[in-house]
C-alpha positions in Angstrom: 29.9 -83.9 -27.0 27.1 -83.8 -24.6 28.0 -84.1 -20.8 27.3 -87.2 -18.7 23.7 -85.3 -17.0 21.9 -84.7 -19.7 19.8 -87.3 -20.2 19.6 -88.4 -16.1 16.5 -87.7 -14.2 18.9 -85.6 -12.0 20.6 -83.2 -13.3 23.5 -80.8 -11.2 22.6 -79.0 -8.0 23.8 -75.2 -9.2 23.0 -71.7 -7.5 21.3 -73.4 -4.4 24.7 -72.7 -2.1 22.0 -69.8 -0.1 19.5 -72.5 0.2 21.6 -75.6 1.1 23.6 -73.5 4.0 20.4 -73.0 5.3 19.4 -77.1 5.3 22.5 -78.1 6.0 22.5 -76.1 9.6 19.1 -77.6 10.0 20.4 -81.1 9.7 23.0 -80.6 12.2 21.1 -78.6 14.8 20.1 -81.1 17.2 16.6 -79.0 18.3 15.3 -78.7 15.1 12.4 -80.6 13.3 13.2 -79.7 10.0 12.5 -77.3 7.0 9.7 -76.7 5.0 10.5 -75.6 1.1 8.0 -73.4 -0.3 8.1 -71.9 -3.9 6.4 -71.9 -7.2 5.8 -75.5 -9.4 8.9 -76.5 -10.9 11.6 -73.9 -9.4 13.5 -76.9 -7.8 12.0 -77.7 -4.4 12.2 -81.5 -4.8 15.7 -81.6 -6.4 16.8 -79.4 -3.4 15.2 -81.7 -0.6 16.4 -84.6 -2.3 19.8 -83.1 -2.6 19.2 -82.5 1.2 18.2 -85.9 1.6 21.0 -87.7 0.2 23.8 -85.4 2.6 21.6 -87.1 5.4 22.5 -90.9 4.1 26.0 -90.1 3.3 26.2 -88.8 7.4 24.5 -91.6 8.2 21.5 -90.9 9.0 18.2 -93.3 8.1 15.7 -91.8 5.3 12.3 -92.1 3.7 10.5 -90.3 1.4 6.2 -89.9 0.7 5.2 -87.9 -2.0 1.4 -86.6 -1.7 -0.7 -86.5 -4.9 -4.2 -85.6 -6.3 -5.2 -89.3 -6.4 -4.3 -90.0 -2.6 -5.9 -86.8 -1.4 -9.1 -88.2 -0.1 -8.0 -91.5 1.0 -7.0 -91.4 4.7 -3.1 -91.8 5.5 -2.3 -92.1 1.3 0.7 -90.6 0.8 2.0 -92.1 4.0 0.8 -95.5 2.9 3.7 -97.4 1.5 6.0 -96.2 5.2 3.4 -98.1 7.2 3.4 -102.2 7.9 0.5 -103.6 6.1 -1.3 -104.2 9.1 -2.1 -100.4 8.9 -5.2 -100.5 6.5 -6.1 -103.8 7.5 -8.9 -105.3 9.9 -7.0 -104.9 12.8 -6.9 -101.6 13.2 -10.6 -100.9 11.7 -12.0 -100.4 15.4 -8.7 -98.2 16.5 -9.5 -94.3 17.5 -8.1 -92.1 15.0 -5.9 -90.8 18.0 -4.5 -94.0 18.5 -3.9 -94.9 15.2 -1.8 -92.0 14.6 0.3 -92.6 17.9 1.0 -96.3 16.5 2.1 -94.8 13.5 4.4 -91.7 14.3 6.3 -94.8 16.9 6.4 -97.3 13.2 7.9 -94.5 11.7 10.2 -93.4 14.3 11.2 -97.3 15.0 12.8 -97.5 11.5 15.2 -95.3 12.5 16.9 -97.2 15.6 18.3 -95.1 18.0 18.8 -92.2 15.4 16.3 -89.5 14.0 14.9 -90.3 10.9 15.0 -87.8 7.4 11.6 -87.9 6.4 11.0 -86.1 3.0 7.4 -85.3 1.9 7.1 -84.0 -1.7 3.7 -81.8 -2.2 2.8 -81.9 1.4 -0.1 -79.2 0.2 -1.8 -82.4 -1.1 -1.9 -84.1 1.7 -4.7 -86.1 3.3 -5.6 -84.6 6.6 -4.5 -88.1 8.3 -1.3 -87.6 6.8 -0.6 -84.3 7.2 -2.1 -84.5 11.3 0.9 -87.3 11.4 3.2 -85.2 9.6 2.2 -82.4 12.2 2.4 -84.9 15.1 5.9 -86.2 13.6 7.3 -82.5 14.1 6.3 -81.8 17.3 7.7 -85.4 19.0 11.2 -84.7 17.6 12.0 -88.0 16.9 11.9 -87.1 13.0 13.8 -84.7 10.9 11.2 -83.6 8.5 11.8 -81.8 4.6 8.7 -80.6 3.3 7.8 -79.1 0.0 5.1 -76.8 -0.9 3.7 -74.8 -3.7 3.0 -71.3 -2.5 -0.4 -69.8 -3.4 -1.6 -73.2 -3.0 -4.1 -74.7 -0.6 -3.0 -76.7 2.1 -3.8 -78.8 5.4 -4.1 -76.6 8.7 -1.5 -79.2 10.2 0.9 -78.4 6.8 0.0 -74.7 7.3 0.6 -74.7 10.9 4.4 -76.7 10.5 5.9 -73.0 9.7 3.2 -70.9 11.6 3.9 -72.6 15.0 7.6 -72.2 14.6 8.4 -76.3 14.4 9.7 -76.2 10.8 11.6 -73.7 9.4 10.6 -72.1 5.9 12.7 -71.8 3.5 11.7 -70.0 0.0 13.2 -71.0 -3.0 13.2 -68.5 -5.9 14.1 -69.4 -9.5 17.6 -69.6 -11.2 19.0 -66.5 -12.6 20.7 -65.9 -15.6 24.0 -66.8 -14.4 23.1 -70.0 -12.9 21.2 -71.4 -15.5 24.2 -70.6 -17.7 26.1 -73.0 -15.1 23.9 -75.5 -14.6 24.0 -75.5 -18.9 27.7 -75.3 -19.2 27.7 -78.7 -16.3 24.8 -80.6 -18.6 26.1 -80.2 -21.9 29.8 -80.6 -20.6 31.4 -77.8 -22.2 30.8 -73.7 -22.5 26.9 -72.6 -24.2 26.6 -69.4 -26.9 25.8 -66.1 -23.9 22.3 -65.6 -26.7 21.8 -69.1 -26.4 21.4 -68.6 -22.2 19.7 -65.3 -22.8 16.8 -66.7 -25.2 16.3 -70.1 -22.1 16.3 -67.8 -20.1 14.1 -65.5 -21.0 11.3 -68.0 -21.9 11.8 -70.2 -18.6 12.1 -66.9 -16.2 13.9 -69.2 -13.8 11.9 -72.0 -14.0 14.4 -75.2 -13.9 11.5 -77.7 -14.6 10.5 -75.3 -18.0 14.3 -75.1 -18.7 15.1 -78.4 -18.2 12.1 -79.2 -21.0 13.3 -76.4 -23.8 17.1 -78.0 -23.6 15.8 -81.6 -23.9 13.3 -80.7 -26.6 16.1 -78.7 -28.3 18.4 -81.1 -28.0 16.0 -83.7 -29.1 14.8 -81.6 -32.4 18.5 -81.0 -33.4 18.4 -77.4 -33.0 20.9 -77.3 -29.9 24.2 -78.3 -31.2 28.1 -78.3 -30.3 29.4 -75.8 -33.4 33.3 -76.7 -32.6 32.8 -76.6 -28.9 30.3 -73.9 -28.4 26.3 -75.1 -28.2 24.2 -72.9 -30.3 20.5 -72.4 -30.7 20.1 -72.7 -34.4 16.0 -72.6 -34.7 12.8 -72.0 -32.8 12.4 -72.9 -29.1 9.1 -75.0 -29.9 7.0 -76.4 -26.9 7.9 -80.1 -26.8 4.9 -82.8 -26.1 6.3 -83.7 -22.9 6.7 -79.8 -21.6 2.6 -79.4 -23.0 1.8 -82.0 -21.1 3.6 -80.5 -18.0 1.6 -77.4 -18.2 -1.4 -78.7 -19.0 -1.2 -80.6 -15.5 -0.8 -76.9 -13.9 -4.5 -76.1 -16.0 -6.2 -78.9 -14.3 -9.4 -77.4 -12.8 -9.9 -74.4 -15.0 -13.8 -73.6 -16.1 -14.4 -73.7 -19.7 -14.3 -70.0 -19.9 -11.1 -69.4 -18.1 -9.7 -71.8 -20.3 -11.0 -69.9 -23.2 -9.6 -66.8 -21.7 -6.3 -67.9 -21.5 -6.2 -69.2 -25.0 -7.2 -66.6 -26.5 -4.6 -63.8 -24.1 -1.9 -66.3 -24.9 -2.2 -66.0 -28.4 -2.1 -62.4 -28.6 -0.9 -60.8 -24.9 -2.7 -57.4 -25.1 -6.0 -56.6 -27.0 -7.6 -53.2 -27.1 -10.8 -53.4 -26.2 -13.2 -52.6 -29.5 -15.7 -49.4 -28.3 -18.7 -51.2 -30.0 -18.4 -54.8 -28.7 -17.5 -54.6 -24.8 -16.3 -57.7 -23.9 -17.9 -60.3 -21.8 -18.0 -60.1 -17.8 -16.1 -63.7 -17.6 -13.2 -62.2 -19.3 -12.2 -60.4 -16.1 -11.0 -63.2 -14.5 -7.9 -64.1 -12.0 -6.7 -67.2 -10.3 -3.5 -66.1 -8.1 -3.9 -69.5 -6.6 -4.1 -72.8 -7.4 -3.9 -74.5 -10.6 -2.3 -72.2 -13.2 -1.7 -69.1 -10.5 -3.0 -66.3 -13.5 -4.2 -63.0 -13.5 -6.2 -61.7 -16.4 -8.6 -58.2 -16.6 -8.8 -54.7 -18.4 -6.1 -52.4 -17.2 -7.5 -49.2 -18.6 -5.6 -49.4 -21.5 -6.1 -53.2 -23.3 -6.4 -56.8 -21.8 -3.5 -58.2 -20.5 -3.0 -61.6 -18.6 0.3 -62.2 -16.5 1.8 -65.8 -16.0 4.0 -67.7 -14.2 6.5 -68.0 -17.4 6.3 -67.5 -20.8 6.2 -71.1 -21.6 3.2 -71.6 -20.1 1.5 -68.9 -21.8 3.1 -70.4 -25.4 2.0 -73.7 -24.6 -1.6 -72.5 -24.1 -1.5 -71.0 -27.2 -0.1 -74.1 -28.8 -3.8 -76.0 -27.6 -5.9 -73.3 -28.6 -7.7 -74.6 -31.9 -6.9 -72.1 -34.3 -3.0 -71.5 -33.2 -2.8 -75.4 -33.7 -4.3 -75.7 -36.6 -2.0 -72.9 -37.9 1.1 -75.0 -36.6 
């Protein structure tokens, strides 16, 4: 019998209790702007700022959310967007000063709220547009909104983003990955009754704290039949295979690779240490290393063979699952 959570987009808030004492004296601290959450993709900054989020409405307290993407990064006040009236990308404020315009719209956004401070959450704030993120900024320093922020660390961002945490307005809060024991928990709450310790051990070990990756293996499993209740204890009873959906997920991380980084990490993924053959050095691009941005690798000769670290081990299987010959084979 599988427990109420597993197939919700929102699954139990577990191992957090550092984190959420932390947010939770933020939102009662009356001279604070807020926090920003920084930490690697998929560890659980958004389900943490949305549990934040939702303590805020059940005080009381007004909320609104913008999430920042790739698509609305070059288009001035995108993310923002759907907070402002409609009057806000129209004609009538075409001739407005850009100084101006952001006043008018840090007082719309503070107006929603009444005579209270507004909970303002803003998912991927490294993607923002510099209008938004110079509102964001200005938003922080007027006090009249409670900001959450997320961010991907080793990741690009706006000055203004940058300088929410550097300044001192926003607090920054790092959030790490689950460990053993709390994946086990957050498993036991999903599946609604206790999990098989080598079951937690071999999630584990493939997600390395990654909830988003974990969350993927146990649907995938679930899905394939190969995660079942064996007279109240779920088992593991076959391969941990790399769904569609969690490809897909990691392929999104790729985004913006050359052609031979890509083939670089195909071919380490495939086979995580080569020696290097005396006769046939290998190519100068194969020393590469991205320890930011899309993918956050490293990859070079370390004296001994050629290794390449990643984020988790499902990313580097689910390379290996694209790379022609490995999906041929499968």
């Amino acid at each position: 019998m599988r427990g109420p959570a597993v197939g919700t987009d929102l699954w139990p808030l577990v191992g957090r209790s550092g984190e959420l004492r932390v947010l939770d004296r933020v939102l009662a601290a009356a001279g604070t702007a807020g926090a920003v959450l920084a930490g690697a993709p998929g560890v659980g900054k958004t389900r943490l700022a949305v549990e934040c989020m939702q303590r805020a409405e059940r005080a009381g307290l007004p909320t609104a959310r913008a999430t920042a993407t790739r698509a609305t990064a070059d288009l001035p006040f995108g993310a923002v967007a759907p907070l402002l009236p409609s009057a806000g990308t129209s004609e009538s404020v075409a001739g407005m000063e850009r100084a101006d315009l952001l006043r008018r719209f840090a007082a719309v956004l503070a107006d929603r709220a009444g005579e209270q401070r507004l909970v303002l959450l803003v998912d991927d704030a490294h993607l923002l547009d510099e209008a938004s993120a110079t509102l964001v900024y200005q938003l922080a320093q007027g006090g009249t909104t409670l900001l959450l922020a997320t961010v991907r660390t080793g990741e690009p961002a706006p000055d203004p983003i940058t300088a929410l945490w550097k300044d001192g307005l926003l607090e920054r809060v790092e959030v790490e990955g689950l460990d053993g024991e709390s994946l086990d928990g957050l498993l036991t709450a999903v599946l609604g009754g206790p999990v098989d310790p080598a079951a937690v051990v071999r999630l584990a070990s493939r997600c390395q704290g990654n909830v988003l990756f974990f969350r993927e293996l146990v649907l995938g499993a679930l899905r394939a039949g190969t995660f079942v209740d064996d007279r109240g204890l779920w088992r593991l009873t076959g391969p941990l295979a790399a769904s569609g959906r969690l490809v897909e997920l990691v392929e999104s991380r790729l985004v913006g690779l050359t052609a031979p980084e890509r083939a670089l990490l195909e071919a380490v993924a495939v086979a995580s240490r080569w020696a290097r053959p005396s006769s046939s050095p290998w190519p100068t691009w194969m020393s590469r290393s991205r320890s930011s941005g899309p993918g956050c690798w490293r990859a070079g000769w370390t004296g001994v063979g050629w290794c390449c670290t990643w984020p988790t081990r499902c990313m580097a299987r689910c390379c290996a699952s694209r790379c022609p010959p490995c999906a041929a084979a499968s």
